[in-house]
C-alpha positions, 0 to 999 in steps of 0.5 A: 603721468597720464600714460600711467594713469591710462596703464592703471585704468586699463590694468583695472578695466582688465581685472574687473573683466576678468574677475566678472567672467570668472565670477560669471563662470563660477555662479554658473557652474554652482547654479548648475551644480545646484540646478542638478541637485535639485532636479535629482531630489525633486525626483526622489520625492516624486517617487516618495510621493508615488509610493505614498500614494500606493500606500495610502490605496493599499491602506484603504482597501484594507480599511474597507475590508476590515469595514466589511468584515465588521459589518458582517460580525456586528450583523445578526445572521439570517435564518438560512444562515443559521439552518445551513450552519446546523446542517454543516455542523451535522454532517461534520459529527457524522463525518467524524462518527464514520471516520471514527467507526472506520478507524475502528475496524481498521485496527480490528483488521490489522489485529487479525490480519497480524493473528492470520499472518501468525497462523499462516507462518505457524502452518507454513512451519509445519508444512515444512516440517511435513516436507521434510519428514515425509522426505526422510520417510520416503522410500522406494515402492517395493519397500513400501508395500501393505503391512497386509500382504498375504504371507507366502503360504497364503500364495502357495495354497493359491487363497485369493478371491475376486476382488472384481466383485468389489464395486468400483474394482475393475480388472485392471485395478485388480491387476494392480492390487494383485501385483502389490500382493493384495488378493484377498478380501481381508486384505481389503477389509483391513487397510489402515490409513499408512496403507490407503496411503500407499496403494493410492501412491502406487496407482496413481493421484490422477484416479481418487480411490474410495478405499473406505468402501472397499473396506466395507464392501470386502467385509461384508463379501468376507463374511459371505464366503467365510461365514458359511459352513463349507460342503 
Protein backbone atom coordinates (compact mmCIF):
# COMPACT_ATOMS: atom_id res chain seq x y z
CA UNK A 1 0.00 0.00 0.00
CA UNK A 2 2.70 2.43 0.73
CA UNK A 3 4.76 1.63 -2.53
CA UNK A 4 1.21 2.71 -4.42
CA UNK A 5 0.73 5.41 -2.25
CA UNK A 6 4.47 6.57 -3.14
CA UNK A 7 3.55 5.72 -7.00
CA UNK A 8 0.46 8.17 -6.53
CA UNK A 9 2.47 10.78 -5.01
CA UNK A 10 5.12 10.83 -7.29
CA UNK A 11 2.25 10.32 -10.56
CA UNK A 12 0.81 13.67 -8.81
CA UNK A 13 4.34 15.76 -8.09
CA UNK A 14 4.93 14.83 -12.08
CA UNK A 15 1.58 16.20 -13.30
CA UNK A 16 1.63 19.22 -10.96
CA UNK A 17 4.97 19.91 -12.70
CA UNK A 18 4.24 19.28 -15.77
CA UNK A 19 0.80 21.32 -15.77
CA UNK A 20 3.14 24.48 -13.88
CA UNK A 21 5.55 24.46 -16.86
CA UNK A 22 2.71 24.07 -19.49
CA UNK A 23 0.66 26.41 -17.59
CA UNK A 24 4.18 28.52 -17.44
CA UNK A 25 4.65 28.05 -21.17
CA UNK A 26 1.44 29.30 -21.95
CA UNK A 27 1.25 32.56 -19.83
CA UNK A 28 4.53 33.44 -21.31
CA UNK A 29 3.70 32.89 -24.75
CA UNK A 30 -0.17 35.05 -24.45
CA UNK A 31 2.06 37.67 -22.44
CA UNK A 32 4.34 37.85 -25.38
CA UNK A 33 1.81 37.89 -27.64
CA UNK A 34 -0.12 40.41 -25.68
CA UNK A 35 3.33 42.40 -24.99
CA UNK A 36 3.46 42.82 -29.06
CA UNK A 37 0.25 43.97 -29.32
CA UNK A 38 0.53 46.46 -27.07
CA UNK A 39 3.80 47.53 -28.42
CA UNK A 40 2.36 47.86 -32.03
CA UNK A 41 -0.79 49.89 -30.69
CA UNK A 42 1.35 52.14 -28.39
CA UNK A 43 3.30 52.93 -31.83
CA UNK A 44 0.21 53.59 -34.00
CA UNK A 45 -0.85 55.97 -31.24
CA UNK A 46 2.64 57.77 -31.11
CA UNK A 47 2.24 58.38 -34.71
CA UNK A 48 -1.81 59.73 -34.13
CA UNK A 49 -0.35 61.85 -31.76
CA UNK A 50 2.43 63.20 -34.20
CA UNK A 51 -0.06 63.90 -36.85
CA UNK A 52 -2.33 65.67 -34.05
CA UNK A 53 0.49 67.62 -33.19
CA UNK A 54 1.18 68.62 -36.79
CA UNK A 55 -2.15 69.27 -37.14
CA UNK A 56 -2.82 71.33 -34.29
CA UNK A 57 0.46 73.67 -36.11
CA UNK A 58 -0.84 73.90 -39.27
CA UNK A 59 -4.55 74.98 -37.42
CA UNK A 60 -2.58 77.76 -35.51
CA UNK A 61 -0.74 79.06 -38.19
CA UNK A 62 -4.16 79.38 -39.97
CA UNK A 63 -5.81 80.80 -37.17
CA UNK A 64 -3.00 83.50 -37.04
CA UNK A 65 -3.24 84.37 -40.58
CA UNK A 66 -6.94 84.58 -40.39
CA UNK A 67 -6.26 87.00 -37.23
CA UNK A 68 -4.29 88.94 -39.38
CA UNK A 69 -6.12 89.46 -42.28
CA UNK A 70 -9.02 90.35 -39.76
CA UNK A 71 -7.06 92.97 -38.16
CA UNK A 72 -5.89 94.18 -41.64
CA UNK A 73 -9.99 94.46 -42.69
CA UNK A 74 -11.23 95.70 -39.29
CA UNK A 75 -8.10 98.66 -39.66
CA UNK A 76 -9.01 102.00 -41.27
CA UNK A 77 -6.33 102.58 -44.10
CA UNK A 78 -4.17 104.96 -43.93
CA UNK A 79 -3.89 108.22 -46.09
CA UNK A 80 -1.19 107.01 -48.41
CA UNK A 81 -3.14 103.95 -48.69
CA UNK A 82 -6.12 105.61 -49.69
CA UNK A 83 -3.96 107.91 -52.27
CA UNK A 84 -2.00 104.97 -53.73
CA UNK A 85 -5.53 103.31 -54.30
CA UNK A 86 -6.73 106.35 -56.36
CA UNK A 87 -3.60 106.53 -57.97
CA UNK A 88 -3.84 102.34 -59.33
CA UNK A 89 -7.24 103.11 -59.92
CA UNK A 90 -6.43 105.91 -62.17
CA UNK A 91 -3.88 104.38 -64.19
CA UNK A 92 -6.21 101.15 -64.29
CA UNK A 93 -9.06 103.65 -66.40
CA UNK A 94 -6.47 104.89 -68.34
CA UNK A 95 -5.23 101.59 -69.15
CA UNK A 96 -8.30 100.40 -70.12
CA UNK A 97 -9.11 103.96 -72.41
CA UNK A 98 -5.95 103.10 -74.29
CA UNK A 99 -6.73 99.47 -74.74
CA UNK A 100 -9.88 100.27 -75.86
CA UNK A 101 -8.95 103.08 -78.27
CA UNK A 102 -6.08 100.48 -79.50
CA UNK A 103 -8.95 98.19 -80.07
CA UNK A 104 -10.59 100.60 -82.13
CA UNK A 105 -8.09 101.35 -84.62
CA UNK A 106 -7.41 97.88 -84.56
CA UNK A 107 -10.82 96.77 -86.23
CA UNK A 108 -10.58 100.33 -88.34
CA UNK A 109 -7.31 98.77 -89.84
CA UNK A 110 -8.45 95.24 -90.35
CA UNK A 111 -11.44 97.20 -92.32
CA UNK A 112 -9.11 98.64 -94.52
CA UNK A 113 -6.73 96.40 -94.80
CA UNK A 114 -9.77 93.84 -96.14
CA UNK A 115 -10.88 96.82 -98.79
CA UNK A 116 -6.71 97.04 -99.76
CA UNK A 117 -6.59 93.30 -100.28
CA UNK A 118 -10.14 93.61 -102.17
CA UNK A 119 -8.74 96.67 -104.42
CA UNK A 120 -5.26 94.68 -104.86
CA UNK A 121 -7.02 91.51 -106.20
CA UNK A 122 -9.51 93.56 -108.35
CA UNK A 123 -6.08 95.15 -110.08
CA UNK A 124 -4.20 92.23 -110.01
CA UNK A 125 -7.36 90.73 -112.02
CA UNK A 126 -7.24 93.64 -114.57
CA UNK A 127 -3.56 93.14 -114.76
CA UNK A 128 -3.96 89.95 -116.01
CA UNK A 129 -6.46 90.86 -118.09
CA UNK A 130 -4.24 93.42 -119.71
CA UNK A 131 -1.56 90.61 -119.98
CA UNK A 132 -3.50 88.52 -121.76
CA UNK A 133 -5.13 90.92 -124.00
CA UNK A 134 -1.93 92.60 -124.84
CA UNK A 135 -0.63 89.04 -125.48
CA UNK A 136 -3.28 88.27 -127.92
CA UNK A 137 -2.96 91.79 -129.35
CA UNK A 138 0.93 91.41 -130.17
CA UNK A 139 2.11 91.24 -133.28
CA UNK A 140 5.40 91.51 -135.06
CA UNK A 141 7.17 94.93 -135.47
CA UNK A 142 6.61 95.43 -139.29
CA UNK A 143 2.97 94.70 -138.98
CA UNK A 144 2.81 97.26 -136.17
CA UNK A 145 3.81 100.03 -137.67
CA UNK A 146 2.14 103.89 -137.46
CA UNK A 147 -1.09 104.42 -138.91
CA UNK A 148 0.63 107.32 -140.27
CA UNK A 149 3.36 106.07 -142.71
CA UNK A 150 3.78 108.29 -145.81
CA UNK A 151 1.83 106.60 -148.70
CA UNK A 152 3.94 105.47 -151.63
CA UNK A 153 3.54 108.57 -153.66
CA UNK A 154 4.73 110.42 -150.86
CA UNK A 155 8.11 108.57 -151.21
CA UNK A 156 8.21 108.38 -154.85
CA UNK A 157 8.03 112.29 -154.94
CA UNK A 158 10.86 112.30 -152.25
CA UNK A 159 8.43 114.69 -149.70
CA UNK A 160 10.40 114.28 -146.53
CA UNK A 161 11.68 116.90 -144.02
CA UNK A 162 14.73 117.23 -141.43
CA UNK A 163 13.30 115.67 -138.62
CA UNK A 164 16.93 116.54 -136.98
CA UNK A 165 15.42 120.04 -136.63
CA UNK A 166 13.12 118.37 -133.84
CA UNK A 167 14.75 118.98 -130.62
CA UNK A 168 15.57 115.99 -128.66
CA UNK A 169 16.14 114.04 -132.63
CA UNK A 170 19.50 113.17 -133.43
CA UNK A 171 20.41 111.68 -136.53
CA UNK A 172 20.29 108.38 -135.19
CA UNK A 173 16.73 108.71 -133.84
CA UNK A 174 16.29 109.77 -137.17
CA UNK A 175 17.56 107.06 -138.93
CA UNK A 176 15.38 104.97 -136.72
CA UNK A 177 11.88 107.10 -137.72
CA UNK A 178 12.88 106.80 -141.00
CA UNK A 179 13.26 103.10 -141.20
CA UNK A 180 9.50 103.12 -139.68
CA UNK A 181 8.54 105.36 -142.60
CA UNK A 182 8.25 108.35 -140.70
CA UNK A 183 9.73 111.55 -142.71
CA UNK A 184 7.68 114.11 -142.16
CA UNK A 185 6.71 116.53 -139.88
CA UNK A 186 2.85 115.56 -140.03
CA UNK A 187 3.77 112.52 -139.46
CA UNK A 188 4.99 113.65 -136.15
CA UNK A 189 2.62 116.06 -135.60
CA UNK A 190 -0.11 113.47 -135.68
CA UNK A 191 1.01 110.58 -133.47
CA UNK A 192 -1.93 109.19 -131.50
CA UNK A 193 -1.10 107.29 -128.33
CA UNK A 194 -1.27 103.44 -130.37
CA UNK A 195 1.38 105.23 -131.97
CA UNK A 196 3.86 106.88 -129.29
CA UNK A 197 3.28 103.18 -128.18
CA UNK A 198 4.98 101.73 -130.75
CA UNK A 199 7.88 103.76 -131.91
CA UNK A 200 8.64 103.69 -128.22
CA UNK A 201 8.61 99.70 -128.38
CA UNK A 202 10.76 99.95 -131.48
CA UNK A 203 13.36 102.26 -130.20
CA UNK A 204 13.70 100.91 -127.24
CA UNK A 205 12.35 101.41 -123.05
CA UNK A 206 15.89 102.11 -122.23
CA UNK A 207 15.61 105.85 -124.09
CA UNK A 208 12.10 107.68 -122.51
CA UNK A 209 10.98 109.51 -125.74
CA UNK A 210 8.90 113.18 -125.08
CA UNK A 211 6.77 112.42 -127.83
CA UNK A 212 4.43 114.80 -126.88
CA UNK A 213 7.04 117.56 -127.64
CA UNK A 214 7.70 116.39 -130.71
CA UNK A 215 4.35 116.63 -131.78
CA UNK A 216 4.32 120.33 -130.66
CA UNK A 217 7.36 120.99 -132.13
CA UNK A 218 6.82 119.36 -135.55
CA UNK A 219 3.82 121.30 -135.82
CA UNK A 220 4.71 124.63 -135.38
CA UNK A 221 8.05 123.68 -137.81
CA UNK A 222 4.80 122.44 -140.31
CA UNK A 223 3.52 125.50 -140.14
CA UNK A 224 6.65 127.43 -140.96
CA UNK A 225 7.52 125.44 -143.95
CA UNK A 226 3.94 124.96 -145.01
CA UNK A 227 2.35 128.03 -144.40
CA UNK A 228 4.54 130.19 -146.35
CA UNK A 229 3.71 131.10 -150.02
CA UNK A 230 6.20 129.08 -152.01
CA UNK A 231 8.50 131.05 -154.87
Amino acid sequence: MEYLALQISAFLITAVTVGLGVGWWACKFIYSGRTTDCKHELTGLRRNYEDIIKENAALRLQLRQLEQALHKLNTQPSDADYGQFLETRKTLESTRKQYETLLERLHQQEKTLGILRQQLQNQQQELAAHKQELANKSEPVAVSRPAILPTLEQRANGQSDDLTLIQGINQKLASKLQALGIITYRQIAEFTHDDARVIQRVIGNDINLPLEEWAQTARTLFQEKYSQPQT
